[in-house]
N, C-alpha and C positions, 0 to 999 in steps of 0.2 A: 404647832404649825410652823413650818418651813419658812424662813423670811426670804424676801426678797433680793435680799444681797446674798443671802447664801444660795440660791439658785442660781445667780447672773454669776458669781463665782466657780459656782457646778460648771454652767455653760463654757466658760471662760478658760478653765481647764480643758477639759474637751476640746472645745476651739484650737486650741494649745496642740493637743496631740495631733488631731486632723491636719491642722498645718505646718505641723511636722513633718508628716506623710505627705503633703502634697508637697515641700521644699525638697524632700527624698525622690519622690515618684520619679524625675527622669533621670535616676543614675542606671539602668538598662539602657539609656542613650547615650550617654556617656562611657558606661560599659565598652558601647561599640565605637564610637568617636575614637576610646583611646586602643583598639584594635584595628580599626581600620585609619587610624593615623591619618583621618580629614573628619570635615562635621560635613560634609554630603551636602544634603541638599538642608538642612535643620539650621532653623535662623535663631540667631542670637538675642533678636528682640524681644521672647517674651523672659529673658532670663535677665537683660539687664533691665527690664520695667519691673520685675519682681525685686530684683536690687533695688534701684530705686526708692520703691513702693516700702520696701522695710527699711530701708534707712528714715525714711522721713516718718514711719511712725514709731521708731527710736525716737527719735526728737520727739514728737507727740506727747510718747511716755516718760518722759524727762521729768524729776519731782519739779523741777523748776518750771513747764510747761503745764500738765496735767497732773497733777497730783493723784496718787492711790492709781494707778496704772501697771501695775508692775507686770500683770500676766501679756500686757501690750506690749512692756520690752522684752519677755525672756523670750516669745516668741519670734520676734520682728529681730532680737539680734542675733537670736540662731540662726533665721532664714538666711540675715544680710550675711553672716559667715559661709551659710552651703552656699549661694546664689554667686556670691564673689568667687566660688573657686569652680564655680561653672563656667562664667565669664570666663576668668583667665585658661581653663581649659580652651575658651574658645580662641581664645589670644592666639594658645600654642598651635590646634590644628587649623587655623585657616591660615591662609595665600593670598600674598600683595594685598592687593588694596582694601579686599575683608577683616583683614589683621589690622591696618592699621583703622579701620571706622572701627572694629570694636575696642580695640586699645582707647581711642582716643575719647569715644562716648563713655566709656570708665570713666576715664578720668573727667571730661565734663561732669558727671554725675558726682562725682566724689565732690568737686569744685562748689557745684551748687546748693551742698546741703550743708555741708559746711558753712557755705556763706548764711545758706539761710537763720541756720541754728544762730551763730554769730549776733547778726541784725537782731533778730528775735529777743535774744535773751537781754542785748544790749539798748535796745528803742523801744520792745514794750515792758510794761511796769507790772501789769497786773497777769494773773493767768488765767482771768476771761481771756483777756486780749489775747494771750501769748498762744495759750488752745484755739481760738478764732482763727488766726494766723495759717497756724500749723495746721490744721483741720480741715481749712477749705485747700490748700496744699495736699495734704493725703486723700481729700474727696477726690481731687486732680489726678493724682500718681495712683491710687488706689484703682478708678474708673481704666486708666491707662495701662494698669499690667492685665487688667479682666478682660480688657479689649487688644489687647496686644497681640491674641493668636487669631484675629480676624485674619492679618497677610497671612497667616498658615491655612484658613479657614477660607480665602481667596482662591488657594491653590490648590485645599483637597475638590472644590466644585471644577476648577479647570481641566487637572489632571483626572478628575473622578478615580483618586486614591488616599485612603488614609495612612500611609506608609509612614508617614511624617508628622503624624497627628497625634502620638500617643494616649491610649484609651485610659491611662492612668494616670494619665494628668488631670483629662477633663472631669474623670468618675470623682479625684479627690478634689478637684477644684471647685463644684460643683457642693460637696458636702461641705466643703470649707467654707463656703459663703454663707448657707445655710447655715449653718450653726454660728458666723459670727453677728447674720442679722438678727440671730436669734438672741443673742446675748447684748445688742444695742437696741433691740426693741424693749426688754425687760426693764431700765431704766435709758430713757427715751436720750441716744446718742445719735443724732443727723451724719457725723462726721463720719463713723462707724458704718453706720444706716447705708447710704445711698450707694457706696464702694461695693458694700458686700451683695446690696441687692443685686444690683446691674450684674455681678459676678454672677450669680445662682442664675440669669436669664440666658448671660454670651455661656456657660457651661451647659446648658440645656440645651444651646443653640448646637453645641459642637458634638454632645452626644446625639444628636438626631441626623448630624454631619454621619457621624460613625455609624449607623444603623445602616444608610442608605447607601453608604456607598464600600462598607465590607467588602460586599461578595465580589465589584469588582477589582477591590483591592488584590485580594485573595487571585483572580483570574491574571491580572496583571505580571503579579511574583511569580505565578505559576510558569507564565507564559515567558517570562524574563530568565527562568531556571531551563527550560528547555531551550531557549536557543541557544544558551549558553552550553548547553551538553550539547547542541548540534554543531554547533562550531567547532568545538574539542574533537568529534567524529568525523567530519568533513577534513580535519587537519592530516587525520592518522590517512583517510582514502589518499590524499595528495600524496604522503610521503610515498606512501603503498605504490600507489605508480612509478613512481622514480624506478624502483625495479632493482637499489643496490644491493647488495647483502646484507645488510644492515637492517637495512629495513626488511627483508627478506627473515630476516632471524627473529623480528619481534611479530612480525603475523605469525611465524612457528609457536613461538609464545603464546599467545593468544589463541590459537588454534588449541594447545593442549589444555590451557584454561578453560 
């Protein structure tokens, strides 16, 4: 028979990969961030609550915190490595005053887990205490990155577009939480627990965002594309009037095209 630890360990793995993928999932938005040389309309909030959120369960995982953890840090200090160099992607393409709130909320964040890990290891003694501590903190940060694309989730209901909402963040964010409340319900983790739930509820919430409001997404880009070639065409009739030779020589062109 299968023991219990080696199932939560199966799970845990797993978990492991899934949130791999969902720490990968927005690099086609960054793809284009670093093609279109700005971050548009895409906010940098849930990228630094995802920072965040694995830094402080680095510390969680810490043998000096929680002991037997380890599948907690390889995962949370890959994330805190991809998520850090999203941020500072976002460093580089935003403008005034956006660059500096996200520069400086980095560095807040760096500042206060740090301090926290510090205090922690140094004023509690035991690693009840020290897991207690850290725990209801990641329940904190954990709840906060799962909720963090509510402001994006504010704005696909306004603009009634998902342009901004990537469907593969929420498809892997969604299975990420499931599989890690799956793997804190097996041996009964609250810390674990309530983060991952809420997460599998705001990802349900986002992909029912994305059902409903596709088709106009889809009509919007459509309609953002055409006027865009009506502009372009409207440009060539103006020159065409002027009537010099020049322009006389590319309607020729065009005519035998």
């Amino acid at each position: 028979m299968v023991s219990e630890d080696a199932i939560r360990t199966a799970v845990g793995i797993l978990g492991n990969i899934i949130a791999l993928g969902l720490f990968l999932s927005p690099l086609p938005t960054f793809v284009r961030i670093c093609k279109k040389g700005s971050v548009e309309q895409f906010s940098a909030i849930p990228y630094l609550a995802t920072l965040l959120n694995c830094m402080m369960w680095v510390v969680y995982g810490l043998p000096a915190v929680h002991p037997h953890s380890m599948l907690v840090i390889t995962i949370n200090g890959s994330g805190m490595v991809i998520e850090l160099a999203y941020v500072l992607l976002f460093v580089i393409y935003s403008r005034g005053a956006q660059r500096a709130r996200v520069a400086s909320m980095l560095v807040a964040e760096t500042v206060f887990v740090v301090a926290v890990a510090l205090l922690v290891l140094t004023l509690a003694y035991t690693h009840e205490r020290r897991s207690m501590i850290v725990g209801i903190l990641c329940v904190c940060f954990g709840t906060m990155m799962y909720a963090a694309p509510l402001s994006v989730m504010k704005m696909v209901i306004q603009t009634k577009s998902v342009e901004y909402m990537p469907l593969t963040l929420s498809l892997v964010s969604f299975f990420n939480g499931l599989c890690w409340t799956a793997y804190a319900l097996i041996r009964f983790d609250p810390y674990i627990t309530i983060p991952n739930g809420l997460g599998v509820m705001f990802a349900v919430a986002q992909l029912v965002l994305y059902a409903v409001y596709y088709k106009s997404t889809q009509r919007q880009i459509a309609d953002r594309k055409r006027k865009v070639a009506e502009t372009g065409m409207t440009e060539v009739v103006v020159v065409n009037a002027e009537g010099n030779n020049k322009v006389g020589s590319i309607s020729h062109e065009i005519r035998e095209f």
